[in-house]
N, C-alpha and C positions, 0 to 999 in steps of 0.2 A: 504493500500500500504506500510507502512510503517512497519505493523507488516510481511509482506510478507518479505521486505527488512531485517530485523531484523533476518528474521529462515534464509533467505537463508546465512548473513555473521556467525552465528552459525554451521550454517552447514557445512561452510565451515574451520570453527576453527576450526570441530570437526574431521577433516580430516583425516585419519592416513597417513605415508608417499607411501604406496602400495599404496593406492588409490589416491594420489595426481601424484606419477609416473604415474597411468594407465590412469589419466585423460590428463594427459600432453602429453601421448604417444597419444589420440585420439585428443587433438588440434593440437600436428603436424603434424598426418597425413591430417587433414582438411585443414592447413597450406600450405601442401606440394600441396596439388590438386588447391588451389587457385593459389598459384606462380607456378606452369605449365600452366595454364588459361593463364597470363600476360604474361607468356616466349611465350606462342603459338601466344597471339595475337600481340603480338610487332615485333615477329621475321615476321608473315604474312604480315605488313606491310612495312617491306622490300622488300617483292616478288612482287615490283610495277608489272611486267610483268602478274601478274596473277589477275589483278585489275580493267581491262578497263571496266567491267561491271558495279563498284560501281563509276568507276571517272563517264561513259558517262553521266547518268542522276539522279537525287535525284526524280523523280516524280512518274516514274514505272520502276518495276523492270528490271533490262537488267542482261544478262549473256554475257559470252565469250567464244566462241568453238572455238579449234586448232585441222584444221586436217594435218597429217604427212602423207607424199603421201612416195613410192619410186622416189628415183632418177633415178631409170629406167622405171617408167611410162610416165617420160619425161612432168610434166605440165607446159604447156604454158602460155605466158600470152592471148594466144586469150582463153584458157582453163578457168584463173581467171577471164576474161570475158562474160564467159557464164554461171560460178558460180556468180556473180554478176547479170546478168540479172535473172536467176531464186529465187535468194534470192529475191531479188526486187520484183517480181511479187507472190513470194509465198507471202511475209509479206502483199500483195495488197489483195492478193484473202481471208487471214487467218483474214481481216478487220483492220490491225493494222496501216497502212498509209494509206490517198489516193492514189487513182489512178492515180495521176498526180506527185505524190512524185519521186526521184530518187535522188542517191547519188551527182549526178553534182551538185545541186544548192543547196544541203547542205536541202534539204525537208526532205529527207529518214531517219526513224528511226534507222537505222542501220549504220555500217560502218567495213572495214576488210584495210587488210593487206596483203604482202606474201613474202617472202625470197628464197632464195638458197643461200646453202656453197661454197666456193670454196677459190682459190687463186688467186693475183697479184703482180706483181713486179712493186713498185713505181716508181719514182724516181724523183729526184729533184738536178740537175747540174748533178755534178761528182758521185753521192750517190742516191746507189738503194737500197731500203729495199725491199724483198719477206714475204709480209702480207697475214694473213686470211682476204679476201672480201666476204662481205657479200652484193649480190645483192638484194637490196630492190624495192619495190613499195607498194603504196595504201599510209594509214594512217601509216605509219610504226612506227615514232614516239612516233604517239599516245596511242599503245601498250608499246614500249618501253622507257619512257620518260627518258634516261640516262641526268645525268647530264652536262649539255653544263660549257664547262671552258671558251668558247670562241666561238662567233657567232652564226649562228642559225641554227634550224634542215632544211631538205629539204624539200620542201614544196609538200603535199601530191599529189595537184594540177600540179607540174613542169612539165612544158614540156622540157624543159633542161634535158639532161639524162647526162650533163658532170660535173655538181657537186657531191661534194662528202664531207664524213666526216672522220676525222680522229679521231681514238683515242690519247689521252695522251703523250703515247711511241712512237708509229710511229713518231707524231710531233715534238716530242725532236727529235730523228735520223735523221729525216729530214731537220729540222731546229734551232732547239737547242731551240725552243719557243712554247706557246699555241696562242701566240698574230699573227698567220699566217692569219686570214679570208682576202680574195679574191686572195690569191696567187695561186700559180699553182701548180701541179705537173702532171706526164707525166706515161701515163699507156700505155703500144700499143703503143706507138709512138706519143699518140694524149692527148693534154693537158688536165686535168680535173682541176676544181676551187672550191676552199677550202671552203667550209657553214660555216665549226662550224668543234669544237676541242670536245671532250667530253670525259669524267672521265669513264675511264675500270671499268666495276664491279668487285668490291673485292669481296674476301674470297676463303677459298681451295675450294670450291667445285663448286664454276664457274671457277675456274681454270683446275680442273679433267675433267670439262664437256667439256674442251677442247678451252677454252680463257685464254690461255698462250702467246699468241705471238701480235706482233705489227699488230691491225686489222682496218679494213678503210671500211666501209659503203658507198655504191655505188649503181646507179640502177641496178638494174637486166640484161637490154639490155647490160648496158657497158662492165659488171665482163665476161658476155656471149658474147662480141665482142672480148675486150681485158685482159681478163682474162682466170683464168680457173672454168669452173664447177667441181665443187667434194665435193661430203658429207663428203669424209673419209681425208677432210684436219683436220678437229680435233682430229682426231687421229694419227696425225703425230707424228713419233719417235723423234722431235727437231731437226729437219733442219731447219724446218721454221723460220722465222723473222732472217735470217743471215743478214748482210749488207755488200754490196760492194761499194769500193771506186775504180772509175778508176783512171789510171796516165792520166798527162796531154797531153801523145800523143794520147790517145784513142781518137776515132771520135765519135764526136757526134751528130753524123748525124743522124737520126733515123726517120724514117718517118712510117706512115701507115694509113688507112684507117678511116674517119671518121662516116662514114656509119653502125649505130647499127645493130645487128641483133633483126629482131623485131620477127625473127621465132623458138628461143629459147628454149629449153627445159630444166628440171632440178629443177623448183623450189619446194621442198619439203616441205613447212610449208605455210599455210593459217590461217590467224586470222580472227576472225568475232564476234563485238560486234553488241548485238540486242537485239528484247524485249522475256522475260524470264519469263511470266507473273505464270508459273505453273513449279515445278519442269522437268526438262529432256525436257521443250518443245524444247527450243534454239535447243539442240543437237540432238532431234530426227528431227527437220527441217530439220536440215542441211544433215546428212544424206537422206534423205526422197528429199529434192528438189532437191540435188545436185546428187541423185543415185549412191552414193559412196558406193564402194565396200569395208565393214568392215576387209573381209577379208584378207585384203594389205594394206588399209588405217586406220592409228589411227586416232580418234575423241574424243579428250577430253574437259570434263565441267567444263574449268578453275576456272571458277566460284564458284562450291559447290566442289570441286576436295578436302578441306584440313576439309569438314565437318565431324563431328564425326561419321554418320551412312554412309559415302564414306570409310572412317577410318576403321571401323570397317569392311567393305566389301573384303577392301585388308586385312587386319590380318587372316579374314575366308580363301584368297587365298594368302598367303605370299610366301607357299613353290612353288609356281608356277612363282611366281612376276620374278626371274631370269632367267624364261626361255623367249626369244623373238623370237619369231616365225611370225611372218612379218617382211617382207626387208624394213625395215623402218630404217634409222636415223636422233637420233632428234639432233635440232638445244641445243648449249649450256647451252639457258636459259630454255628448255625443262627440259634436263638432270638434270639441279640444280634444277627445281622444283619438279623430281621426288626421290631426296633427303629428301627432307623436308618433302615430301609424308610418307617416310621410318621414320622419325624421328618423327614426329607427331605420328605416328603409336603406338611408343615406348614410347612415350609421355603416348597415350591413355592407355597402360597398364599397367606402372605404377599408371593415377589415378584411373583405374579400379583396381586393386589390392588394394590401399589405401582407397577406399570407400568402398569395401567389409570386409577389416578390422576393418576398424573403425566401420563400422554396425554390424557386430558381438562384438565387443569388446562393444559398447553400447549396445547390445542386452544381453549379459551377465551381464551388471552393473545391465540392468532394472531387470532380472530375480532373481538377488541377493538381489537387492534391494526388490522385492516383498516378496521374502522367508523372509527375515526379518523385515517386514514392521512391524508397529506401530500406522495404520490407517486400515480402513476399508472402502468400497466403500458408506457404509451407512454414515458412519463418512465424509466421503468427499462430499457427497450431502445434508446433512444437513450444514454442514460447507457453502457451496455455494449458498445455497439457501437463508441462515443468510444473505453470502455478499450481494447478490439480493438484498433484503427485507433491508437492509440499504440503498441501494444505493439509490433505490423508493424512500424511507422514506427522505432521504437528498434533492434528486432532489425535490420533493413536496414542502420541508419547504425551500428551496429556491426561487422557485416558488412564491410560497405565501409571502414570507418577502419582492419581487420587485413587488408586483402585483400592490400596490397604485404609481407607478414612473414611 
């Protein structure tokens, strides 16, 4: 070992500076592909929204399919209800729960979510702010665990459909504080009561995907009573999130109905974490039990969505990735994670480029190296066979020197 040690720092004395540049130039590129490893996997963990697969369970594998319906197919929630009875009974019949399992008492292997876009005009005294509302139900949370600055999320469970959350901004314009849980504010006319305050997601490009403005998390029924349904609020030219203050003669009289609409349409996003035990099972379920029509509805494998053979699938279709040819729009955090899609992309062929380099530029060393070798294969198995035949010989007289102990 030592005479090994010995040739290799010879060897390396005996360097010239060419070859000390070309070896340096193939530890960087090795260099380079390791720290895009740690960029790709540090940044993925940011992307909690794309994670409820690996939070729900450590014991078997789960994944997380999102399907993007249109907002003119109009899904209900009696609609998310009868995708929920069929996920249930396929996971029953597919062996993976009991028969007696179901989401209510928390038995069911599974679990989802669902949203729609839209708008509402707050208000609180004299001060209305016009927010992006996002009508939630199911585990909504759960999917999305933004951070609370202040109280707590709504409970998947509620039958109260008049709380709500605000973000950050709204809060401040509202009230000049994060410290508001259980005050009120006034949507429609009819008061809703404050859960929890929670922290906007940064960075430009949940902001491009259209989370610019003062937004408030609501059920589904409410935004769809007293609000408005519409996918194309994120794409509004900034009007949104204006504030008005009235004068002190304005009336403040403002009444309206507290009667949800339970017959709603319009939710465009469905989550659904579940067992994932084989690649693409999750997503061909869902498809499959729920007979969704691929051709208008997207489905995607949040889950394996940022793996390298997914990666690699979109780079083969990159020049087509711009076109969008279903009436689909996706919700914010959709759009930002088909960002990272793109960037990981760019990611991959960068360290495909640097591992076919460095394999040629080491496949060139060895070839050089051969041509001018100073050993022989004979020379090297004789050489090996020495080490062999000492080691034996060491291990033996070992042996024997403890055999009386």
């Amino acid at each position: 070992m030592i005479k090994i040690k010995k040739a290799f720092q010879n060897r390396i004395k005996n360097l010239r500076l060419k070859q000390i540049i070309y070896l340096i130039v193939i530890l960087s590129l090795i260099l380079l592909i390791m720290a895009l490893n740690v960029y790709k996997e540090q940044t993925m963990k940011k992307l909690y929204d794309q994670q409820s697969g690996q939070r729900w369970s450590d014991e078997i594998r789960f994944g997380q399919v999102s399907i993007f319906a249109p907002q003119s197919e109009g899904l209900s929630k009696d609609k998310i209800s009868e995708y929920e009875y069929n996920i249930n009974k396929g996971l029953i019949a597919d062996g993976y729960q009991d028969a007696s399992a179901n989401k209510a008492d928390g038995t069911a292997l599974w679990d989802d979510c669902y949203s729609a876009m839209g708008s509402a005009t707050v208000t609180k005294d004299r001060r209305s702010v016009d927010a992006v509302a996002i009508g939630i139900g199911g585990s909504f949370f759960q999917f999305h665990p933004m951070v609370l600055l202040s109280g707590n999320y709504i409970p998947s469970d509620s039958l109260m459909k008049d709380y709500v959350i605000l973000d950050e901004e709204l809060a401040w314009q509202l009230f000049g504080s994060n410290d508001i849980v259980g005050e009120s504010v006034t949507i429609g006319g009819i008061p809703h009561y404050i859960a929890g305050v929670v922290k906007r997601d940064s960075g430009k490009y949940v902001k491009a995907a259209g989370l610019n403005f003062p937004t408030i998390y609501m059920s589904f029924e409410s935004l769809a009573t007293y609000g408005t349904v519409d996918s194309t609020v994120l794409a509004t030219n900034g009007s949104l999130g204006s504030v008005d203050v009235s004068s002190s003669s304005d009336d403040e009289g403002e009444s309206g109905s507290s009667d949800v609409n339970t017959e709603a349409t319009g939710i465009i996003c469905v989550e659904i974490v579940m067992p994932n035990p084989v690649e693409n099972y999750a997503k061909n379920f869902v498809i499959d039990k729920l007979s969704l029509n691929t051709k208008s509805v997207e489905v995607v494998d949040n889950t394996a969505r940022y793996d390298n053979f997914k990666l690699l699938d979109i780079i083969k279709k990159f020049y087509l990735r711009s076109m969008q040819i279903k009436p689909v729009i996706y919700p914010y955090w959709e759009n930002n994670a088909r960002v990272f899609e793109n960037i990981f992309c760019l990611v991959l062929l960068i360290q495909i480029v640097c591992a076919v380099v460095a394999f040629i530029m080491v496949a060139i060393a060895v070839v050089q190296s051969y041509r001018h070798k100073r050993w022989t294969v004979k020379g090297l198995v004789t050489k090996f066979l020495d080490w062999k035949y000492d080691m034996e010989s060491n291990i033996a007289q070992h042996r024997k020197k403890w055999k009386y102990f």
